[in-house]
Backbone bond lengths (Angstrom), bond angles and torsions (degrees), N, CA, C in turn:
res aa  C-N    CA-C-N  psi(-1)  N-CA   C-N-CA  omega(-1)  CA-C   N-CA-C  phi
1 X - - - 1.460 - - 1.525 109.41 -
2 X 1.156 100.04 137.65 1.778 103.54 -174.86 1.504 108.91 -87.17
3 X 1.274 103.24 156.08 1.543 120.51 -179.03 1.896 102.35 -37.90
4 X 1.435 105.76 -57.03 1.549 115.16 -169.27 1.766 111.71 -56.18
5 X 1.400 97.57 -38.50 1.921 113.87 -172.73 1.536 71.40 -70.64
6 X 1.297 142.93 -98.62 1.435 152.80 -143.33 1.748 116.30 -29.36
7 X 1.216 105.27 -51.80 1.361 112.04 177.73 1.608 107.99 -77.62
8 X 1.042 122.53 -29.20 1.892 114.81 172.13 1.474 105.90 -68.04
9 X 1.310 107.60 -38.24 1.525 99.04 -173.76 1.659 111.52 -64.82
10 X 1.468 117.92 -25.83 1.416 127.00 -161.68 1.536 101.27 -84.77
11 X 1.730 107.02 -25.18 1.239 108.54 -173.74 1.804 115.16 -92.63
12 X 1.047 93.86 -5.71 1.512 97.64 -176.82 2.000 99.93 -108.24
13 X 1.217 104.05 -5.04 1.414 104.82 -178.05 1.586 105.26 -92.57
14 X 1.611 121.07 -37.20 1.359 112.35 161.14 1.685 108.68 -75.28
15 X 1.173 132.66 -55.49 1.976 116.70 174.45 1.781 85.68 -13.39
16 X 1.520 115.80 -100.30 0.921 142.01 163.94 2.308 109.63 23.11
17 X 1.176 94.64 -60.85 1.438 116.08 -163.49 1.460 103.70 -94.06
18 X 1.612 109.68 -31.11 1.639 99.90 143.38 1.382 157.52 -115.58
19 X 1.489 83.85 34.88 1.452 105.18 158.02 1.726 115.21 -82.34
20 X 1.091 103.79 -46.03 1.490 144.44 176.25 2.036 101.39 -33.66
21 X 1.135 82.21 -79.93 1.418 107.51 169.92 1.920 107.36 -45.23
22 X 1.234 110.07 -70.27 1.694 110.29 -169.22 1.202 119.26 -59.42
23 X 1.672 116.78 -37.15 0.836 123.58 166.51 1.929 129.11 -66.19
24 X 1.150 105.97 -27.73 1.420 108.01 156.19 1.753 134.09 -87.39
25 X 1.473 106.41 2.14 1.323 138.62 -179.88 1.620 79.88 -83.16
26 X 1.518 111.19 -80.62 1.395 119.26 -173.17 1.639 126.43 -5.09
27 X 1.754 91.84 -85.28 0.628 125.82 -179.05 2.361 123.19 -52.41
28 X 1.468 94.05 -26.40 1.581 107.92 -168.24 1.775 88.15 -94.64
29 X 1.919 111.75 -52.01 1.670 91.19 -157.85 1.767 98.62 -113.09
30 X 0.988 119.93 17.50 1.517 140.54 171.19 1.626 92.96 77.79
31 X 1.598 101.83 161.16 1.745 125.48 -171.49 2.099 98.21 -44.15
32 X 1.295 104.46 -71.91 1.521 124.54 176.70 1.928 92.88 -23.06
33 X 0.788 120.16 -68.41 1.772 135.15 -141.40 1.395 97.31 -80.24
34 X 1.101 132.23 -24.96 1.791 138.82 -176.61 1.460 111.97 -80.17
35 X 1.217 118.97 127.14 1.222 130.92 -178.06 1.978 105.50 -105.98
36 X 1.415 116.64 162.28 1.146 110.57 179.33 1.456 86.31 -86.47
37 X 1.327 141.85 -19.52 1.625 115.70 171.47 1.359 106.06 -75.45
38 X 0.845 129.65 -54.94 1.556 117.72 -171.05 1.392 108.70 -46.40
39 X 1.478 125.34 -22.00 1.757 112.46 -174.01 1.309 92.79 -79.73
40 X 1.287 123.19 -46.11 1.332 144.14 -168.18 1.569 100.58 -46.23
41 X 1.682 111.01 -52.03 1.283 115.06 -172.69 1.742 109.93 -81.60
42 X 1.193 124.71 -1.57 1.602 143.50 155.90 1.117 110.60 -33.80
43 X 1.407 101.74 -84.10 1.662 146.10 177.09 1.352 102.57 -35.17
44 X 1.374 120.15 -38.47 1.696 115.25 -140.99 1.755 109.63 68.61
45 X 0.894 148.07 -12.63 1.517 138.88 173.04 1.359 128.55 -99.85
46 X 1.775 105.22 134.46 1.532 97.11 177.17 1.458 139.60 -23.40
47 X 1.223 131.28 151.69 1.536 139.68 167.16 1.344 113.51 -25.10
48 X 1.775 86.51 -62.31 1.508 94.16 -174.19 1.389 144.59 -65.64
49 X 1.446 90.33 -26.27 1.750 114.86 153.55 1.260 108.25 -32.65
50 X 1.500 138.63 -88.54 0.993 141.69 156.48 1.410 128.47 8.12
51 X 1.200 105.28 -43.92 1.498 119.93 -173.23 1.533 103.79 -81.76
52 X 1.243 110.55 -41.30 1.830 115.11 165.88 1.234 135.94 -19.82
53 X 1.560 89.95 -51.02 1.770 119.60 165.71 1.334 124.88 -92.34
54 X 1.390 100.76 -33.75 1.973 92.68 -162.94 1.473 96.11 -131.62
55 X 0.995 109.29 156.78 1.999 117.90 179.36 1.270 107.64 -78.50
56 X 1.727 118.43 -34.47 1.595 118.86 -177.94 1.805 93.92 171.60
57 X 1.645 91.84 -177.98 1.631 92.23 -166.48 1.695 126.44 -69.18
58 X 1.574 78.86 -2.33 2.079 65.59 -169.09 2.034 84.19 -109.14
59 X 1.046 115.60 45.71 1.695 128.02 178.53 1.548 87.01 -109.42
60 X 1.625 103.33 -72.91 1.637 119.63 166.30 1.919 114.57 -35.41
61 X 1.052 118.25 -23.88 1.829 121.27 174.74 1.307 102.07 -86.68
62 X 1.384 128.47 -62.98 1.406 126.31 -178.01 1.566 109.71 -42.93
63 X 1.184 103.78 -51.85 1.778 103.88 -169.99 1.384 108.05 -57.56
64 X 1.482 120.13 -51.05 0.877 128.57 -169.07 2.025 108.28 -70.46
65 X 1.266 108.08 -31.42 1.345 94.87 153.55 1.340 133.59 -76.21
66 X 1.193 111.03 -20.13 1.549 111.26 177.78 1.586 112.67 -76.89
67 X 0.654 119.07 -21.69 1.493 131.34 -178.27 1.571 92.12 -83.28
68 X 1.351 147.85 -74.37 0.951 148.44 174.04 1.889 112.48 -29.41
69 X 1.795 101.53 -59.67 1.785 79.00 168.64 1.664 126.62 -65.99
70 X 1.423 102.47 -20.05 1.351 94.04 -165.32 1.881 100.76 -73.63
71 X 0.924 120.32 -34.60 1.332 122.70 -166.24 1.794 101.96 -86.02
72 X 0.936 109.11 -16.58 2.129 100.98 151.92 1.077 110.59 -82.44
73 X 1.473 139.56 -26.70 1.556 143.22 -163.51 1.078 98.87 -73.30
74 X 1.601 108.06 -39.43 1.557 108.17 -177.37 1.575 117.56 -55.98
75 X 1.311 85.38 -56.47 1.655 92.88 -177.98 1.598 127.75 -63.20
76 X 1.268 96.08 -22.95 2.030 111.36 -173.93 1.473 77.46 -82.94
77 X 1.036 135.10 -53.63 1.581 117.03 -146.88 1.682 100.51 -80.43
78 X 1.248 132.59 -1.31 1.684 139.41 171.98 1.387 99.00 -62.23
79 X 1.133 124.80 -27.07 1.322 122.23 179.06 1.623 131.45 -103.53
80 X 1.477 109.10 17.11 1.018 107.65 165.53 1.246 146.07 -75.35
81 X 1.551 104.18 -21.56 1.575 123.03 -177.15 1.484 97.06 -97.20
82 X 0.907 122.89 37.43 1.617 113.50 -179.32 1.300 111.99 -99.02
83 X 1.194 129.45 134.00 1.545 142.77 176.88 1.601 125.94 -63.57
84 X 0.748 113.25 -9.56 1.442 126.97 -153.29 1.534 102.67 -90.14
85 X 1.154 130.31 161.12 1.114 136.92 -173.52 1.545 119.73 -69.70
86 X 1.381 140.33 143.42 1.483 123.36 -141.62 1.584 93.48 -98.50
87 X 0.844 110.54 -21.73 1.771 89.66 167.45 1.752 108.99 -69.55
88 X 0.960 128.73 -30.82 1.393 144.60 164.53 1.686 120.33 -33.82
89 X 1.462 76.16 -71.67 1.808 98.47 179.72 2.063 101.74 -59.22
90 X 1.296 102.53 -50.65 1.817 105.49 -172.54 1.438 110.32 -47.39
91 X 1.672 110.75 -57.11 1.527 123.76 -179.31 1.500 99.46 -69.78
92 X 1.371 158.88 2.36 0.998 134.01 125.14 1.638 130.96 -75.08
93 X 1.457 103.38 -36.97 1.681 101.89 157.87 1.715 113.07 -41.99
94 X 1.037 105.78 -64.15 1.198 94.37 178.76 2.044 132.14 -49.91
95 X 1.222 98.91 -52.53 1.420 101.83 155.70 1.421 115.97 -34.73
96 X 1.407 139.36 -46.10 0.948 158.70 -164.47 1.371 111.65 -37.21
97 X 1.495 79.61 -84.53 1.457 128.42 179.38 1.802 104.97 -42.92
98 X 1.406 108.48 -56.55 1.587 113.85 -169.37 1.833 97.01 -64.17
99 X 1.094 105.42 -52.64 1.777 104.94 -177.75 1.679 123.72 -61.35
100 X 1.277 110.76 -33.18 1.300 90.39 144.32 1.387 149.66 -82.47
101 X 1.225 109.91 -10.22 1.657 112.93 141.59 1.685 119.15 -38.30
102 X 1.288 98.78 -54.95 1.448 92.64 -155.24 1.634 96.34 -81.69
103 X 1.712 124.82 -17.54 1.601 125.84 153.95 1.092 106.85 -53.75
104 X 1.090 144.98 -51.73 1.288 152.26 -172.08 1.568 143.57 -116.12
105 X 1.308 92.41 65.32 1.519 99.33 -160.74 1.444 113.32 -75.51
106 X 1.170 105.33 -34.44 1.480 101.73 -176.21 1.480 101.78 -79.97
107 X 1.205 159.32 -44.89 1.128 155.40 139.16 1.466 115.01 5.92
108 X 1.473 92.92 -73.13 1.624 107.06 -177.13 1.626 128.33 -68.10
109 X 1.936 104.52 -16.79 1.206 111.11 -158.51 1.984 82.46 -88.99
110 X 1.573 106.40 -37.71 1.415 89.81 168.55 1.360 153.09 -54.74
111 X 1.659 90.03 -39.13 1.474 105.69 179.62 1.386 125.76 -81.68
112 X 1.093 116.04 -44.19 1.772 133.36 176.58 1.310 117.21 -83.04
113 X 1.634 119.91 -35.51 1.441 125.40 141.52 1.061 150.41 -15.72
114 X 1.346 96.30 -111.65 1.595 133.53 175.18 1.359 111.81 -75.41
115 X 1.229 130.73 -43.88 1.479 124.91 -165.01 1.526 103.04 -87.10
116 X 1.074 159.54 -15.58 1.235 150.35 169.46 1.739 115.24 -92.07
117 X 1.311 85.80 2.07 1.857 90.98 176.20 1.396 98.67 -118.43
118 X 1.566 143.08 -32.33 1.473 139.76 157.14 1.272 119.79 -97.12
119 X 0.606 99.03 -11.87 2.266 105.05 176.52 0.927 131.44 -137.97
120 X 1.765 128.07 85.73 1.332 106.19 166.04 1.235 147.92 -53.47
121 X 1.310 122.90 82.87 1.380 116.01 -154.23 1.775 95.56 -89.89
122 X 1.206 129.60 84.03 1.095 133.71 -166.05 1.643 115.86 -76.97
123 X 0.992 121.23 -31.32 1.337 122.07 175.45 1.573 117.33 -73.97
124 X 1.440 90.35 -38.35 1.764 85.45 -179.12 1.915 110.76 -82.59
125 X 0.997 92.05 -23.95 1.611 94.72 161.49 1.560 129.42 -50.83
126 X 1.316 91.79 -50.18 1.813 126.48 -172.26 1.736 94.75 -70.72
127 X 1.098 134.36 -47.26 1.042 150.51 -120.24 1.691 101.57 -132.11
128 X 1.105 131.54 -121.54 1.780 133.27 158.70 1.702 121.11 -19.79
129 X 1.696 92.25 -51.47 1.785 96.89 163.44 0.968 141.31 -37.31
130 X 1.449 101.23 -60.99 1.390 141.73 -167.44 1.784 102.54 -62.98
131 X 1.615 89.33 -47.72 1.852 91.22 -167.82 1.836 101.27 -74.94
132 X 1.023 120.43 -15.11 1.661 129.10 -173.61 1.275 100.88 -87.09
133 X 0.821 117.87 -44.55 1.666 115.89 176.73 1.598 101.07 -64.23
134 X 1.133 124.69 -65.46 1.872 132.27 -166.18 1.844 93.53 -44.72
135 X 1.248 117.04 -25.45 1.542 108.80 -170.79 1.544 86.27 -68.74
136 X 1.412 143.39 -47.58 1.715 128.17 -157.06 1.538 96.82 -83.68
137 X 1.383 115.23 -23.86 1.494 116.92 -174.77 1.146 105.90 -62.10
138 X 1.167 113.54 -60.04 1.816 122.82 -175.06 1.194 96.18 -46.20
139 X 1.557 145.12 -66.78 1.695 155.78 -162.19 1.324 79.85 -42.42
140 X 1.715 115.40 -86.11 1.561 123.60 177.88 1.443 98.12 0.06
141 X 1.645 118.05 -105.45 0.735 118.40 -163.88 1.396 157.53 -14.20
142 X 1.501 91.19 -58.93 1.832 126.82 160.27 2.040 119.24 -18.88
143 X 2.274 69.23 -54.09 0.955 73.73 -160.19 1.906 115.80 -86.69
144 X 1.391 92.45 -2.77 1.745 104.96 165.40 1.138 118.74 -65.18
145 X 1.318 110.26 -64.62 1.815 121.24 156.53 1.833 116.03 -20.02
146 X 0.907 99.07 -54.82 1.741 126.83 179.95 2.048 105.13 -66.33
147 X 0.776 70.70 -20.31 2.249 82.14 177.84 1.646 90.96 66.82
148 X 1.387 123.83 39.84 1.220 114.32 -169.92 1.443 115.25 -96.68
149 X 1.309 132.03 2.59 1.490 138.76 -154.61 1.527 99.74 -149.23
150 X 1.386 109.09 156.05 1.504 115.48 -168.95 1.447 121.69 -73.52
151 X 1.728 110.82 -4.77 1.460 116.46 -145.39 1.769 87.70 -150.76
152 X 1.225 109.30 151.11 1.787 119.88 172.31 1.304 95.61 -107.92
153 X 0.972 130.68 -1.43 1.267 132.20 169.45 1.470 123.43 -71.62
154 X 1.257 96.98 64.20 1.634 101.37 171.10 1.475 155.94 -37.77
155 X 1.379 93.13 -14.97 1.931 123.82 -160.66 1.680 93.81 -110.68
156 X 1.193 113.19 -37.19 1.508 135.10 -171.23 1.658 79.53 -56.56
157 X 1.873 95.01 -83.81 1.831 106.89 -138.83 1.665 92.95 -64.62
158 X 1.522 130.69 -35.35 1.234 120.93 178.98 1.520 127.99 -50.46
159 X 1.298 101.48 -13.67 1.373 102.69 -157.77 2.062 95.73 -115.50
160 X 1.014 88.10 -1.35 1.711 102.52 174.02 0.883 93.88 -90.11
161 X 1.248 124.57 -78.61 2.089 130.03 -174.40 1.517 99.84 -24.20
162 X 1.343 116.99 -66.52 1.279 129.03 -165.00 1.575 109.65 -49.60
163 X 1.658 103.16 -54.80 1.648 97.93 -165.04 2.168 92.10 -77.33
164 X 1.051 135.37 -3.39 0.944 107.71 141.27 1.336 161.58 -117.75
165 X 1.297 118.27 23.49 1.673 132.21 160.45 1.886 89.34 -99.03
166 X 1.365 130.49 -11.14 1.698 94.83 163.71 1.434 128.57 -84.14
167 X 1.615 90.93 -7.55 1.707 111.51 175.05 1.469 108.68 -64.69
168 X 1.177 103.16 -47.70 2.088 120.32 -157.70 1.608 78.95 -78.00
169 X 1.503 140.76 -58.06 1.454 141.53 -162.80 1.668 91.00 -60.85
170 X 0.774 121.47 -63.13 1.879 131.50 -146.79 2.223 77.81 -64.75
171 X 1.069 93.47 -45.40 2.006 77.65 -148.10 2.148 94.80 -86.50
172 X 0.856 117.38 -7.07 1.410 138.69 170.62 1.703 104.89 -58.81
173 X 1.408 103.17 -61.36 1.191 133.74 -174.51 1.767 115.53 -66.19
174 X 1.460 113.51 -45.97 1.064 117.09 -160.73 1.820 102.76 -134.85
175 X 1.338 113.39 7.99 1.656 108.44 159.51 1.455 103.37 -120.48
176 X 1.247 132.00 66.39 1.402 139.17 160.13 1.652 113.60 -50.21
177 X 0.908 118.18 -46.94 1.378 113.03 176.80 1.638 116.13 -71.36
178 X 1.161 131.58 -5.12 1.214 128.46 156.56 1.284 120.93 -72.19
179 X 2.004 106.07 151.18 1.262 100.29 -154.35 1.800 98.55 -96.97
180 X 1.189 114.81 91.02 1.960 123.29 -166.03 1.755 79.41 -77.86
181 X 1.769 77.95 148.39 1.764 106.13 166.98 1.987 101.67 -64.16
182 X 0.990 137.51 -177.71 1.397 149.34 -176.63 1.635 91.51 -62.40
183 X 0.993 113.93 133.87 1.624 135.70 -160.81 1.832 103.68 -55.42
184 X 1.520 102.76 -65.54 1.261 111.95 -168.87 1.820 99.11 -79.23
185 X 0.751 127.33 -16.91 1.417 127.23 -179.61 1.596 100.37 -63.17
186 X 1.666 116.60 -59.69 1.604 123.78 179.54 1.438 105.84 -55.76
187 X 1.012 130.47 -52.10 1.502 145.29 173.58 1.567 116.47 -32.05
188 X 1.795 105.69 -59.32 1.194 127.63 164.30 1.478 111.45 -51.04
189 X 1.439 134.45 -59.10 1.435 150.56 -176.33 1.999 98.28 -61.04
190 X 1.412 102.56 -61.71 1.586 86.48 -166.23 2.047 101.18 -56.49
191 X 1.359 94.47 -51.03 1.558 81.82 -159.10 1.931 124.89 -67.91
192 X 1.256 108.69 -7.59 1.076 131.31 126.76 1.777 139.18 -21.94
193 X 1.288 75.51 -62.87 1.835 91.15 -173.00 2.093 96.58 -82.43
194 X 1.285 102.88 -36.25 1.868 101.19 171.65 1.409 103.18 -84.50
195 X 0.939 158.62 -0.26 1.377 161.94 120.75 1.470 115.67 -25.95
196 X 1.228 116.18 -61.92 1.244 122.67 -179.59 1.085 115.98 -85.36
197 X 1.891 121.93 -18.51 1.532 116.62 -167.92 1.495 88.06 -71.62
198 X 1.539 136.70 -19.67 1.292 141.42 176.78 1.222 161.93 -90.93
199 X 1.410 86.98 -22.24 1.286 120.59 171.64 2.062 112.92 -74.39
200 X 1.771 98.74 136.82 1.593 97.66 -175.15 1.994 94.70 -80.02
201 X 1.251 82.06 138.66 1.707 85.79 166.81 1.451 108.70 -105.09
202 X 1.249 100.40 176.57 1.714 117.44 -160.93 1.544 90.06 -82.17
203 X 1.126 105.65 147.43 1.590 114.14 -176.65 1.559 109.89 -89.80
204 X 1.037 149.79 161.78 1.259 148.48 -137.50 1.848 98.86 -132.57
């Protein structure tokens, strides 16, 4: 490896280490309470270091959200080629979705959290968000196409699904001291129970 390959890698390995860092700053003394020295003082490296990479802290939020949609996109989009019947495919999207929360909590506690209550980070919302979300929309859809749901209203039921496995993720994540039934068992029950709040039944 050449001198030139060597130093990008070193430089993208600290970016890397302070994301690492802010985001667990974040997450321990909340967005408000983090200073770019204190990440700085994370790291072990000057202030100004910092500045190398990022313009300022809410530069450090965007990234750290963008990285966060892209790495669910990944995972929502594993399920696109799937065969299975589209109510099928959704109730596992959804599973999906909740388990990487609980892979990624600090990720998630930043992005879906904290950053829409201290940072408008509007573009990456608009933008990375936007495309992470269209992965449950599309499922949605499928399953409209499919006459499988009570409503053609796609924007409606997507956005129901959503506000509830980010509910079950968000309080999963951040009420640890509660005494929850066996993890995947609740998991099983909520997404279940939005399954059915949606699903068209057979008419009688």
């Amino acid at each position: 490896m050449g001198s030139k390959q060597r130093r990008a890698r070193e430089k993208e390995g600290l970016r890397e280490e302070i994301l690492d860092a802010a985001r667990t700053l974040f997450v321990k003394e909340g967005y408000e309470s983090v200073s770019i020295r204190k990440i700085a003082d994370k790291v072990e490296y000057a202030p100004g270091t910092i500045y190398l990479y990022f313009r300022d802290k809410a530069e450090i939020l965007d990234r750290i959200c963008e990285e966060t949609f892209a790495k669910l996109i990944v995972r929502m989009q594993a399920i696109e080629h799937d065969t299975t019947a589209p109510l099928d495919k959704l109730r596992r999207g959804l599973r999906i979705y909740i388990q990487f929360g609980l892979d990624n909590p600090n990720h998630y506690i930043v992005t879906f959290i904290q950053a829409k209550v201290h940072h408008e980070a509007g573009s990456v919302f608009q933008n990375a968000g936007t495309k992470a979300f269209a992965c449950l929309r599309k499922g949605v859809q499928e399953c409209v196409d499919a006459d499988a749901l009570v409503s053609d209203d796609t924007d409606e039921l997507a956005q129901t699904l959503w506000a509830g496995i980010h509910g079950l993720t968000s309080v999963l994540i951040t009420c640890t001291g509660f005494p929850f039934v066996e993890q995947n068992r609740l998991i099983d029950r909520m997404v279940h129970t939005l399954i059915e709040g949606v699903r068209r039944k057979p008419e009688k």
